[in-house]
N, C-alpha and C positions, 0 to 999 in steps of 0.2 A: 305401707300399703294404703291406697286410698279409699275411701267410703261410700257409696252408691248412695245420693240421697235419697228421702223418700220420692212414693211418682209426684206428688202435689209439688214436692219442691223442684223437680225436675221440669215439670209442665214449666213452671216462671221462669227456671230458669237459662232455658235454649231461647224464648222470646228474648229476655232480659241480655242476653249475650250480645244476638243481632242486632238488635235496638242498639246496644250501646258501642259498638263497631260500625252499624248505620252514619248514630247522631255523628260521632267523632271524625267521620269521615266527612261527610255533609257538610258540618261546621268549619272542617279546614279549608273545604272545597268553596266558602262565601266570597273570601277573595278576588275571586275569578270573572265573576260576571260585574262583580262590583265595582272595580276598577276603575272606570272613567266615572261611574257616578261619584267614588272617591276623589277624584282629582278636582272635580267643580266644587264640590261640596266643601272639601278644606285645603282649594284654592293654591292645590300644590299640582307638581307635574306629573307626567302620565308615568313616567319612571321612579319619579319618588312614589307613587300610586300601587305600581307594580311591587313594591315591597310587601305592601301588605298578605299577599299570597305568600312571596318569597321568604318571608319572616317568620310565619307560619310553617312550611317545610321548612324549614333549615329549625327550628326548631323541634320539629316532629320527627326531624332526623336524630336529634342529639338527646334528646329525651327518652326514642326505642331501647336502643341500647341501655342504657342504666334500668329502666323500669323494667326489663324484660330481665333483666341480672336481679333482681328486687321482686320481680314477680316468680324466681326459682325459690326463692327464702318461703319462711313462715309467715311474712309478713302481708302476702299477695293482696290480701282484701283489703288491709288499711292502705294499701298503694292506690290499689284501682278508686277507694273512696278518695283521699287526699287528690290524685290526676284529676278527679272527676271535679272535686273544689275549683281544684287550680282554673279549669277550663272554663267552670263557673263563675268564677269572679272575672276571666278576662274577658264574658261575654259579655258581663255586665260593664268591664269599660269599653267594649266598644258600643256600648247604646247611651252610655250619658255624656251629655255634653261637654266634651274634656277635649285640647288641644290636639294635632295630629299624632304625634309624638307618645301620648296614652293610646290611643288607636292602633297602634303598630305595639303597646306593650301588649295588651289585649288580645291580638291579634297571635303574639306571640306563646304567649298562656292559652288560645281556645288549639294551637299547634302544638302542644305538649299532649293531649287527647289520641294522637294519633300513635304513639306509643302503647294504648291502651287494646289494639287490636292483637296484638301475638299471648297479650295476657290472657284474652278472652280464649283464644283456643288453648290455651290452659289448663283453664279450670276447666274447659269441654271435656282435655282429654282427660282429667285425672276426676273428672265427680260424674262423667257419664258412663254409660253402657259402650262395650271396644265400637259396637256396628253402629250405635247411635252417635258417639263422640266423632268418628271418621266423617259422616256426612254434616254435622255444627260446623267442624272445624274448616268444612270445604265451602261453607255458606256462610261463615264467616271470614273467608279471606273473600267471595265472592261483593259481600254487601259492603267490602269495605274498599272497593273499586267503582261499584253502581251508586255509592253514597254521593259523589259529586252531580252525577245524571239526576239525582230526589233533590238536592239543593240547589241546580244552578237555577233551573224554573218558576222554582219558588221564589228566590231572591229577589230574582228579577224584573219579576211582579210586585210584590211589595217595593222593592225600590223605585217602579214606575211611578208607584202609587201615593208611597208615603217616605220617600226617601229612602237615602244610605240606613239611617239609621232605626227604621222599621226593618230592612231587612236583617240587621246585624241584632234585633230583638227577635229574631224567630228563631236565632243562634242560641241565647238566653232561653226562651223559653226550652226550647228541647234539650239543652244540655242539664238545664234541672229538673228534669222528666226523668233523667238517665239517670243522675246522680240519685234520686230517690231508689228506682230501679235496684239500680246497682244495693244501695242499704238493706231492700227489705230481700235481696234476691242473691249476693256475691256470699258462699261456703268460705272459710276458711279452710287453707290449702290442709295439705292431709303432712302429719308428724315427723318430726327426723330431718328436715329439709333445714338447711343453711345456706343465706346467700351475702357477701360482703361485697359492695361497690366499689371498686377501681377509681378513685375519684380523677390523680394525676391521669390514668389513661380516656376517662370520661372529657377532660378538657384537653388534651393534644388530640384524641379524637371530634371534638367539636370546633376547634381549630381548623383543622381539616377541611372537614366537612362545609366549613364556612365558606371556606374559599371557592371548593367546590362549586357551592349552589352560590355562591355571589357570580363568580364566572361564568354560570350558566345562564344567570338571570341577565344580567349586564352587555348585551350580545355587542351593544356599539362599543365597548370597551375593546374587541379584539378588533373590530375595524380601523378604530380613530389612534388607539395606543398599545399597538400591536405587542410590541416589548416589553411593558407593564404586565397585559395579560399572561406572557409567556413565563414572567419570573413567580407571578405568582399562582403558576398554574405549577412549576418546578417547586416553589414552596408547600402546596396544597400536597404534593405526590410524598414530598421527604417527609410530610408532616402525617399521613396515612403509615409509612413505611416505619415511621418511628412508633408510632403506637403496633403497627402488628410485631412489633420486635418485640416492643416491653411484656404486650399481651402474651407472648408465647414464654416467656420469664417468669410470668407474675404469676405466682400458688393460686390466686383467686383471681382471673381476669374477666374483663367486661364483656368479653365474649371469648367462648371457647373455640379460640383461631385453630385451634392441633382437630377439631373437629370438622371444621370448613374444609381440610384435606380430604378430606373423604370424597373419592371419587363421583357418589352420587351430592351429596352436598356442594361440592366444588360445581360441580357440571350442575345445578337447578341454580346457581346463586349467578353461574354466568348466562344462563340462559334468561333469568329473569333482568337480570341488568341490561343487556341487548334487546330484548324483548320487550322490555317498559320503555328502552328510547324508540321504538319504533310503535309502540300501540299509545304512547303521549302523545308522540311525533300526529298520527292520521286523530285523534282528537283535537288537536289544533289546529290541524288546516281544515277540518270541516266545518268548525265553528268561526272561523275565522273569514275562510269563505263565504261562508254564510250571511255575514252581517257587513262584507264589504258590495259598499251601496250601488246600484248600476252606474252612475257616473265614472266606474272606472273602468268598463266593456267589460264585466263580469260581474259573478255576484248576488246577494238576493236582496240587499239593503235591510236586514231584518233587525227589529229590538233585541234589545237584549232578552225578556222574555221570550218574547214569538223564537227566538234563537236557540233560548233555551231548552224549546220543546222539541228540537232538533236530538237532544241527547234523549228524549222518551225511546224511541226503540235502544237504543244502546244501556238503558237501565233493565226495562224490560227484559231482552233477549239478553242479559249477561247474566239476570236471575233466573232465567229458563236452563241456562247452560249450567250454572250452577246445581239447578236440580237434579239435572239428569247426568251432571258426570259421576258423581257415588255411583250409581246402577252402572253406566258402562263399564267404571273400573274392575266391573266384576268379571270383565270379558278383556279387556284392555290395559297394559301395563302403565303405571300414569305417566315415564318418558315417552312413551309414543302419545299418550292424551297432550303431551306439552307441545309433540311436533305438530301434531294435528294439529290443537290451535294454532299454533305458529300459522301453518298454512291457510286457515281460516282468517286470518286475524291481513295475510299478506294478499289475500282475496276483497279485502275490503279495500287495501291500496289500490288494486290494478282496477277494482270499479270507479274508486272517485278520480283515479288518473285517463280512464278510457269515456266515463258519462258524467257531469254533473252539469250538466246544460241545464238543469231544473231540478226544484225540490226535492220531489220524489225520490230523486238519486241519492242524493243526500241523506234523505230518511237512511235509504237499501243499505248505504254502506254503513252509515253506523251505526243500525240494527245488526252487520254483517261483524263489525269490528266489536262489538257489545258481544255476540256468541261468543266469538274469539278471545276475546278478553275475561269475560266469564267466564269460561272451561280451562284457561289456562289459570288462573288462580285458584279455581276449584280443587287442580289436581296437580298444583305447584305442591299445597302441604304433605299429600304422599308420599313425595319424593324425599323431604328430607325426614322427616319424623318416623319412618317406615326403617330409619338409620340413627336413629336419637332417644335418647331415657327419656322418661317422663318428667325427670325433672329439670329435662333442660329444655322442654319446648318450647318455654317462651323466649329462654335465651338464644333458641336459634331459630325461630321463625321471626326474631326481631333486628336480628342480623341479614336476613334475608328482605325483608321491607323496609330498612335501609336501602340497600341494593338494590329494590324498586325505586327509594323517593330519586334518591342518585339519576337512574335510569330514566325516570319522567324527566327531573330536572333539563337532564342533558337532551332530551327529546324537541323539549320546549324548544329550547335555545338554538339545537339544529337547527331545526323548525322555521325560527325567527332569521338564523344568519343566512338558510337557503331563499328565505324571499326576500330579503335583506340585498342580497346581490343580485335580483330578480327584479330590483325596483330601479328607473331610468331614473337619474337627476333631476332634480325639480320637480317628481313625480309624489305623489304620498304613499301610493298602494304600487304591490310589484305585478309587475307582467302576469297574464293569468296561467303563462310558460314556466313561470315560476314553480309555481302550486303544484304541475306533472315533475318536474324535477323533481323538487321534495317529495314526489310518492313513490321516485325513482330509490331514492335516498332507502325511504321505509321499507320499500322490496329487498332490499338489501340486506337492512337488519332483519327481515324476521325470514328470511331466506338462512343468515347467520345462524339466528334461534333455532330452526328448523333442525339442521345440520347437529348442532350442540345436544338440540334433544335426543335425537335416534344415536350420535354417539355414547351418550349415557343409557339409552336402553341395551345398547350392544355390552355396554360395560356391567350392568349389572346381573347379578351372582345371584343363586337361587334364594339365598339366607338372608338377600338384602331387597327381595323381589315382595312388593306387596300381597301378593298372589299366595307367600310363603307364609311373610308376617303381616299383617294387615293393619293398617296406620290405627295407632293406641296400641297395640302387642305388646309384650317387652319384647326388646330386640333377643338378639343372641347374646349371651353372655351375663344378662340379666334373669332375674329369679322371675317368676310368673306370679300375679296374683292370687 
């Protein structure tokens, strides 16, 4: 049975949650803007540059999974404090003067942080109130989507101003913001709880996963060495396929795979996998767009800050959606909340594919793409935990944010290979014909998504129905508090 803190400690600790799902998120998302000031700066290429983002999720992939099997145990709070170290000291190598090579380790330690958001709805569900834990836990997957729109901005100003590595100190500073946070604020979990780490399936699963997001990142690899890419994309597949064999063998495994069967589980993890390549996919052409300079008969030529503030409505309106999807769900089943967004989110394609002759447009859509994407994460955690114990939430909302980082991964890189073959020879930037194709592409995915979601709301049963059990409930079969 879990323990209701007092109200004082509860006040700190829904702040303390968001905050620390925010920073994690923000911090992973520094990467992104940083990039070419990366490349000048330690005078390496734009592709060894791009690791730094890539090195970061691909470790923020491999890290969910184990922390979120670690965060089911007794142990949760000494996890989230040691994650929160780890992230700490690697922010601190990316701010002192150390070789590229610590930069990319650091970088890969402040990606270990990003494991730390399925812990967070955690402790929501097991130390708060059922009606108050339901909306944390939806504003907690919501802030950990909007966290890159609060860092690119910022970044990118400081790095105008004072370099790469003032921006990679604002990393540093908030991540020991959190980590205090976190100390005077994370309960230890509640009694009777056991959790043992998978370690053999923890490394064929990161194996994997490697390859995965190297392939995604690497997009001239399927161009120039087409063959290469195929065998080890056949490798990446046998190497996923062997770990859900062992996982479905193994007494204690790194994720409960016999659980993912679950019709509504099954149906939100493919919905969010299709649905993150295509709401990655329309954040990188609009920022991409954006900063490509009029010399190539399109374009806005914008800084990377001024760029930045391109993501301000897609933060904004993804925490407004956030807020207001708890209240709808009390009238709306959350598969249809997911098709909805879907269709929202595939609203924001068909704007920037039909207007972006100017700013403004820009803004609309990923103010439009930012609802969408906020109300679909809002109301992603209903779906599965409305079907899961208490004490497997972090294990399976960490399995499902895998499934995202996957989904963005492979968004990017569509992303990349559609204007990739949109760009004439001798050209640098692709056609601006390009850019419509690729949003041809994203109508597709979340057209997919759309579909997947209202299948899942046809499929589910009244005892699996939020409306029945209400996310935090115990399910069926489970004893009540």
């Amino acid at each position: 049975m879990s323990t209701t803190p007092e109200r004082s400690e509860a006040r700190l600790l829904v702040p303390s949650l968001m905050f620390i799902a925010l920073v994690v998120a923000a911090v992973a998302s520094l990467g992104t803007p940083l990039i070419t000031s990366v490349a000048t700066t330690f005078h390496v290429s734009l592709d060894s540059a791009q690791w730094t983002l890539t090195i970061a999720l691909l470790s923020g992939a491999v890290a969910t999974p184990v922390l979120g099997r670690l965060g089911a145990g007794p142990h949760r709070r000494a996890t989230i404090l040691a994650t929160l170290a780890v992230v700490v000291a690697g922010s601190a190598l990316t701010v002192l003067p150390l070789p590229f090579a610590w930069l990319l380790v650091g970088r890969a330690a402040q990606g270990v942080g990003l494991g730390l958001t399925a812990l967070m709805m955690g402790v929501a569900r097991d130390h708060l109130p059922e009606g108050r834990s339901a909306a944390t836990i939806a504003l907690i997957s919501v802030v950990s989507i909007i966290g890159a729109g609060v860092g690119y901005p910022l970044a990118g100003l400081l790095a105008e101003f004072g370099g790469v590595r003032a921006a990679y100190g604002l990393g540093l500073f908030v991540t020991a913001v959190a980590f205090l946070a976190a100390w005077r604020s994370m309960p230890v979990a509640p009694e009777g709880r056991s959790a043992r780490v998978d370690v053999a399936g923890a490394l064929v699963l990161a194996g994997g996963l490697f390859l995965v997001l190297f392939l995604a990142s690497e997009t001239s690899l399927w161009s120039h060495h087409l063959a290469v890419a195929v065998v080890l994309a056949f490798v990446a597949v046998l190497l996923l396929c062997i770990w859900t064999a062992s996982e479905l063998r193994s007494k204690t495994p790194l994720v409960d795979v016999r659980a993912m069967r679950h019709p509504a589980v099954a149906g939100a993890n493919i919905a969010m996998f299709v649905g993150g390549i295509g709401m990655y996919l329309l954040l990188t052409l609009i920022t991409r767009y954006a900063q490509t300079p009029h010399s190539a008969g399109y374009g806005f030529g914008l800084t990377t800050f001024v760029a930045g503030l391109v993501l301000v409505p897609f933060s904004v309106l993804g925490f407004v959606a956030g807020k207001l999807t708890p209240r709808v769900r009390e009238r709306i089943d959350a598969p249809l909340l997911l098709a909805g967004s879907a269709v929202v989110v595939g609203g924001g394609f068909v704007l920037f594919a039909a207007a972006r002759s100017n700013l403004a447009e820009l803004f609309v859509a990923m103010g439009v793409l930012g609802f969408g994407v906020g109300s679909f994460s809002a109301a992603m955690p209903g779906v599965i935990l409305a079907v899961t114990p208490k004490s497997e939430t972090s294990s399976a909302m960490s399995f499902n944010y895998v499934v995202r980082s996957v989904g963005y991964s492979l968004g990017s890189a569509i992303g990349g290979l559609v204007l990739a073959a949109g760009t004439d020879t001798g050209h640098l930037f692709p056609n601006d014909g390009a850019y419509t194709t690729a949003a041809l592409v994203g109508i597709a995915a979340m057209a997919i998504t759309t579909m997947t979601s209202l299948a899942l709301a046809r499929q589910r049963s009244p005892e699996t129905n939020p409306t029945a059990v209400p996310t935090g409930a115990p399910s069926q079969g489970r004893s009540s508090r």
